[in-house]
C-alpha positions in Angstrom: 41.7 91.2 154.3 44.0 94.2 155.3 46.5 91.9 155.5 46.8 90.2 152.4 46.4 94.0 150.9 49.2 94.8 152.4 51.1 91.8 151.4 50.0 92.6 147.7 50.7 96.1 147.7 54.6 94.8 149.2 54.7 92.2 146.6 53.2 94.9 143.7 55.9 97.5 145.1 58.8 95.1 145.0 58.3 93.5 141.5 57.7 97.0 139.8 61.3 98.2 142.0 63.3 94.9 140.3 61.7 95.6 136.5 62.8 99.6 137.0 66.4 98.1 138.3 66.2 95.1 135.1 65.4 98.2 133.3 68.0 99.9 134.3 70.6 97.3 133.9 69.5 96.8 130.2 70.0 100.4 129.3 73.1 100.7 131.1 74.0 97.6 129.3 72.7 99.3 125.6 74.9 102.4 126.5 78.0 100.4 126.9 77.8 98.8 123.7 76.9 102.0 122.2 79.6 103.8 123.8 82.2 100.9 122.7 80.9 101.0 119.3 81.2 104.8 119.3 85.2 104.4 120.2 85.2 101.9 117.3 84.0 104.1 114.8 86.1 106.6 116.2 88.5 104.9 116.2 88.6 103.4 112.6 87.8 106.9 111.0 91.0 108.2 112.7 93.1 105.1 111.4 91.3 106.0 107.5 92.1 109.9 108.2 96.3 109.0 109.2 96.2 106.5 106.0 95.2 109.7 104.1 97.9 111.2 105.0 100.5 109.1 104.6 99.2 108.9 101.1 99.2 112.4 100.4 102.7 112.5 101.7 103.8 109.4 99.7 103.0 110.7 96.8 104.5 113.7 97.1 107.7 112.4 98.6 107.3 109.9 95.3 106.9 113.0 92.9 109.9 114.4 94.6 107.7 117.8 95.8 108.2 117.6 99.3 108.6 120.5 102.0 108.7 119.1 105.8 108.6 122.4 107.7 110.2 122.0 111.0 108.7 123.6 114.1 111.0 121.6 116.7 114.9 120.6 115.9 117.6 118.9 118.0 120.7 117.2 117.9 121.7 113.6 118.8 121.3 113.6 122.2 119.6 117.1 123.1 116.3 118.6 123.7 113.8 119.3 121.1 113.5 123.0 121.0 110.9 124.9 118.8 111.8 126.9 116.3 110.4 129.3 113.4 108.7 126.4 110.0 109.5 129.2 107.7 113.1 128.9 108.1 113.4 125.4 109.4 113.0 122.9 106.7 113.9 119.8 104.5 113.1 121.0 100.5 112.7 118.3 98.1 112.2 119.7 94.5 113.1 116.9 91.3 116.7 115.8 92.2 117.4 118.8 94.1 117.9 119.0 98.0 118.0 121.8 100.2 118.2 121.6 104.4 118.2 124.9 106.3 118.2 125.7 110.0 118.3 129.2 111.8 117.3 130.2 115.2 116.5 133.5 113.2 119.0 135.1 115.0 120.5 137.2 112.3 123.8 135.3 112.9 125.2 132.1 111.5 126.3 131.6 108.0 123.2 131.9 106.4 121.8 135.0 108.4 119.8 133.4 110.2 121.4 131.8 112.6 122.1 128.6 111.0 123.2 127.2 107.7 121.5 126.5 104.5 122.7 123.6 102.4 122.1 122.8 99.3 122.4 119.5 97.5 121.7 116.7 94.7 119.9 113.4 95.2 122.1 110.3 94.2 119.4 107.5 95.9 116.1 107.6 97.0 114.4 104.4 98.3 110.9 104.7 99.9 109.6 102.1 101.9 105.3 101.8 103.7 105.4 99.8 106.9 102.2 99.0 106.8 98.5 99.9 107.6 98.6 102.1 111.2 102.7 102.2 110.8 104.8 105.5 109.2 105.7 105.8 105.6 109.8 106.3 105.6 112.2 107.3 102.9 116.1 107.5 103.1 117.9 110.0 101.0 121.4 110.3 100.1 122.8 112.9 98.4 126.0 114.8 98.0 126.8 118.4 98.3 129.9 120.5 97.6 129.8 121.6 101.0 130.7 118.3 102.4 133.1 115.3 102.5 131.0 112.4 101.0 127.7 111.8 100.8 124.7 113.0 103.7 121.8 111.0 104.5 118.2 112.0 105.4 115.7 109.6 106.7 112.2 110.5 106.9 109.2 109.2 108.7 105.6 109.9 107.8 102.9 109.2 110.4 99.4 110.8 109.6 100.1 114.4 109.1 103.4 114.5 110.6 107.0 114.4 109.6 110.2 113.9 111.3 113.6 113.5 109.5 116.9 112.8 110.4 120.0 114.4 109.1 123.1 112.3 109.1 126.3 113.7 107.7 130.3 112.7 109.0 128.8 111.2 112.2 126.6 114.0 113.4 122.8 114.4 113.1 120.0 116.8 113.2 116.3 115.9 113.7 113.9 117.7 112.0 110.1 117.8 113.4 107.2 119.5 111.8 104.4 118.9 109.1 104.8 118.6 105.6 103.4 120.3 102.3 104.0 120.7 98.4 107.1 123.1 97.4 104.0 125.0 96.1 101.2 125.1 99.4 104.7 125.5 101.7 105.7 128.8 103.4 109.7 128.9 103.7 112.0 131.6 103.6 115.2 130.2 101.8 118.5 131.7 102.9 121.0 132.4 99.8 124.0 132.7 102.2 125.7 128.8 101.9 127.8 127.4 104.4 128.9 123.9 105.7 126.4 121.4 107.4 127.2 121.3 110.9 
């Protein structure tokens, strides 16, 4: 009679061990769904959030009252390097156009260790790539300050902006977040000079 108490306790201990591991496995099993679900969400809420704010930009690239305040700049082939957004920026305002750069050195033809250059807008063509992709707009516009016409393309992905500057074969990338002219913070340079 020990015996088969034995062999019923074994048995009684060995079915309850494989329900607690059965158990186990099912609430493992619930938490990995949970847990991809969770990235799910997650991850659609931040694709609604960067659709946003594309939208936000678009329209106010659209309404022509644009600031992208740059906090990195470079040229073609060098090094982003950061900078000050009050005086790094693109300005869009109706038809008129401003780019300035300093290193706010004091220096440069602007005094602040760059240029400031001011301009009108002859085309502006916008263009959305798509749900998940940037927003981009290509500018031209002419200045008295240069030979021909400069062109600005800019790409909008969530909250941030990057814009190239294209004028007689050189460029200048602009990297930042944008605003209105009115919620910006710039610090506009009246000292004029050439481009590049």
């Amino acid at each position: 009679m020990r015996k088969y108490m034995m062999m019923l306790v074994a048995v009684m201990f060995v079915a309850t061990a494989a329900m607690a591991q059965e158990d186990t496995a099912v609430e493992k099993t619930a938490e990995k769904l949970e847990g991809k679900e969770l990235r799910k969400q997650r991850k659609k809420e931040r694709l609604e959030l960067f659709e946003l704010q594309k939208q936000e930009a678009s329209g106010l690239l659209e309404s022509r009252d644009f600031v992208l305040q740059a906090e990195r700049i470079s040229g073609k082939n060098t090094i982003p390097i950061n900078v000050a957004n009050q005086i790094n920026f693109i300005r869009i305002d109706g038809d008129d156009l401003i780019v300035q750069y300093g290193l706010n050195a004091g220096a440069g033809r602007n005094g602040l260790g760059g240029v400031t250059y001011e301009g009108k807008i002859r085309r502006f063509d916008t263009k959305d790539l798509g749900e998940g992709k940037s927003h981009n707009t290509r500018i031209q516009f002419f200045t008295p300050y240069l030979n021909g016409v400069a062109t600005i393309n800019i790409r909008i992905r969530g909250n941030q902006a990057q814009a190239s500057v294209w004028s007689n074969g050189e460029v200048l990338n602009f990297e930042g977040f944008y605003a209105s002219n009115e919620n910006s913070t710039i610090t506009q340079s009246q000292t004029l000079g050439s481009f590049f």
